[in-house]
C-alpha positions as CSV (number, residue, x, y, z in Angstrom):
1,X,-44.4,62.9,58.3
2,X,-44.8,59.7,60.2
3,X,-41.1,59.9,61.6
4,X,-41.4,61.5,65.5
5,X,-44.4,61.3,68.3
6,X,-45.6,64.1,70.2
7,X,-47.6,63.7,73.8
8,X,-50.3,65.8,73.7
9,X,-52.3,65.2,76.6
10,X,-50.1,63.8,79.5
11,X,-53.0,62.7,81.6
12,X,-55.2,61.0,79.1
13,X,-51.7,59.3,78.2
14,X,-51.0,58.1,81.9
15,X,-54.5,57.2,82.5
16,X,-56.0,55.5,79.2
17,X,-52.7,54.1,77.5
18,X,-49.7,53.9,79.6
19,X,-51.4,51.3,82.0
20,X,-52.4,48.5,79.0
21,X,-49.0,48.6,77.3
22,X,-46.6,49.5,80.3
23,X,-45.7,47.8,83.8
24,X,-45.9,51.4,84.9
25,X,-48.3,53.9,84.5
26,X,-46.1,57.0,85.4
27,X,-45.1,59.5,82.9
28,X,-41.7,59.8,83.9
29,X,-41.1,56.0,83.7
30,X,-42.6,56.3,80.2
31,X,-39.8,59.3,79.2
32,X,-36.8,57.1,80.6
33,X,-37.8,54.2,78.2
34,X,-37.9,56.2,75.5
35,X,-34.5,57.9,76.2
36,X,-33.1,54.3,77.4
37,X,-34.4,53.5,73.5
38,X,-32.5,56.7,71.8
39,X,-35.0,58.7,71.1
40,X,-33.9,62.3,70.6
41,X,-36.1,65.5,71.8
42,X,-36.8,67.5,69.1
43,X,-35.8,71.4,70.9
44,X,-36.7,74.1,67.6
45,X,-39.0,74.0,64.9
46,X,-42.4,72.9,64.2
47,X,-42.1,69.7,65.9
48,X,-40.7,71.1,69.2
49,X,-40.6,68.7,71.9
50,X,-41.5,65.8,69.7
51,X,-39.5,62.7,69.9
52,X,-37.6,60.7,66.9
53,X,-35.4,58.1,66.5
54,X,-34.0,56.9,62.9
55,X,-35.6,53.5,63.7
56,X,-39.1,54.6,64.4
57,X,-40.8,54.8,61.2
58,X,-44.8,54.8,60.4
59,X,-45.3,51.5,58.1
60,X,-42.1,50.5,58.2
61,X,-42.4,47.9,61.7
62,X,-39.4,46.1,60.8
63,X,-37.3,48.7,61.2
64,X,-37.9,49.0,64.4
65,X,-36.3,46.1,65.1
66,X,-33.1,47.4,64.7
67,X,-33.5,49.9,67.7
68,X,-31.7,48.7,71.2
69,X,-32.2,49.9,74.5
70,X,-29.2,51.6,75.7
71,X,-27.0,50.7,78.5
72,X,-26.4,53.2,81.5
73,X,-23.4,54.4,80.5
74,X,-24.3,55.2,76.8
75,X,-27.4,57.6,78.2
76,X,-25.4,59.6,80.8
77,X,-23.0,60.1,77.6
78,X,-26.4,61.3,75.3
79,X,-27.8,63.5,78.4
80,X,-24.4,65.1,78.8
81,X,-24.2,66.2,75.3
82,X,-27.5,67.7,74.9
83,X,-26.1,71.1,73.4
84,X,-24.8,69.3,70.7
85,X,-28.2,67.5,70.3
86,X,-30.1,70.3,70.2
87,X,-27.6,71.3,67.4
88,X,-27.7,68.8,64.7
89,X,-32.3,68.8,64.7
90,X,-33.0,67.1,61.3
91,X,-35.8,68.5,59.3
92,X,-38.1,66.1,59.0
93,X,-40.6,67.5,56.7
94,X,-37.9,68.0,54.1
95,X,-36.5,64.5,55.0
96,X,-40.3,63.2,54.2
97,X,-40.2,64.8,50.9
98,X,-37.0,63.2,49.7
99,X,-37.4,59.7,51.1
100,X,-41.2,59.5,51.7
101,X,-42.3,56.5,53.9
102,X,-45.2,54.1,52.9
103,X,-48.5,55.9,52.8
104,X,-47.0,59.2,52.0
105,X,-47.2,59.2,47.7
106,X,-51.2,59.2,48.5
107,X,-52.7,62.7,47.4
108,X,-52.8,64.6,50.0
109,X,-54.6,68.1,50.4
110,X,-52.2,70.0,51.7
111,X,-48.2,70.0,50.8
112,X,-46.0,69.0,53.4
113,X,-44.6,72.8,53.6
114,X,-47.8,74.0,54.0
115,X,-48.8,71.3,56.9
116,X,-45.3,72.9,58.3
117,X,-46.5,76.3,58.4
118,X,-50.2,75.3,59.6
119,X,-47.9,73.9,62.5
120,X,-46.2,76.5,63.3
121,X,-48.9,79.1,63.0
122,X,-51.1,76.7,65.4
123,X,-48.3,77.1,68.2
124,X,-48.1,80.7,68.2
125,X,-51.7,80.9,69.0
């Protein structure tokens, strides 16, 4: 759906892409830019521990623009309200079918419910 990231191989990510892009090559300093930027952890669903943010949208680079790093203050407020976070989890398959992003109107094999269900049937495995 082209609107959240998910890290699927930690080391590979540490060793092959973290060091040409990043000062550090640490995992963890990776995860506290992309909370310091205000990306949410996805906790239910078929993208479980996937990350999003409203501003981070596949072919749509200028949006991005419009994300700011958050002060200090601002992400001990988001970490302390986690619960209600993990509450309000937008469904972005559904959100893909009702404002699809650039790239998306191409046919495509499968419908977006069934590449939900693939998904979810591939993490229960």
């Amino acid at each position: 759906h082209g609107r959240a990231f998910m890290i699927l191989d930690k080391k590979n990510l540490e060793k092959e892409i973290l060091p040409h892009y990043f000062k550090s090559s640490k995992l963890a300093s990776f995860m506290r830019q992309v909370n310091n930027w205000g990306f949410d952890r996805i906790h239910f669903g078929p993208d479980s521990n996937a990350y999003y943010n409203e501003y981070f949208l596949r072919g749509l680079p200028h949006i991005a623009a419009m994300m700011h790093r958050q002060p200090n203050g601002k992400l001990q407020q988001r970490m302390q309200s986690i619960y209600s976070q993990m509450r309000l989890v937008p469904d972005l398959y559904e959100m893909s079918e009702e404002h699809p992003l650039p790239g998306d109107n191409e046919p495509s094999s499968t419908t977006m419910k069934e590449a939900k269900l693939s998904l979810l049937k591939r993490r229960k495995v």
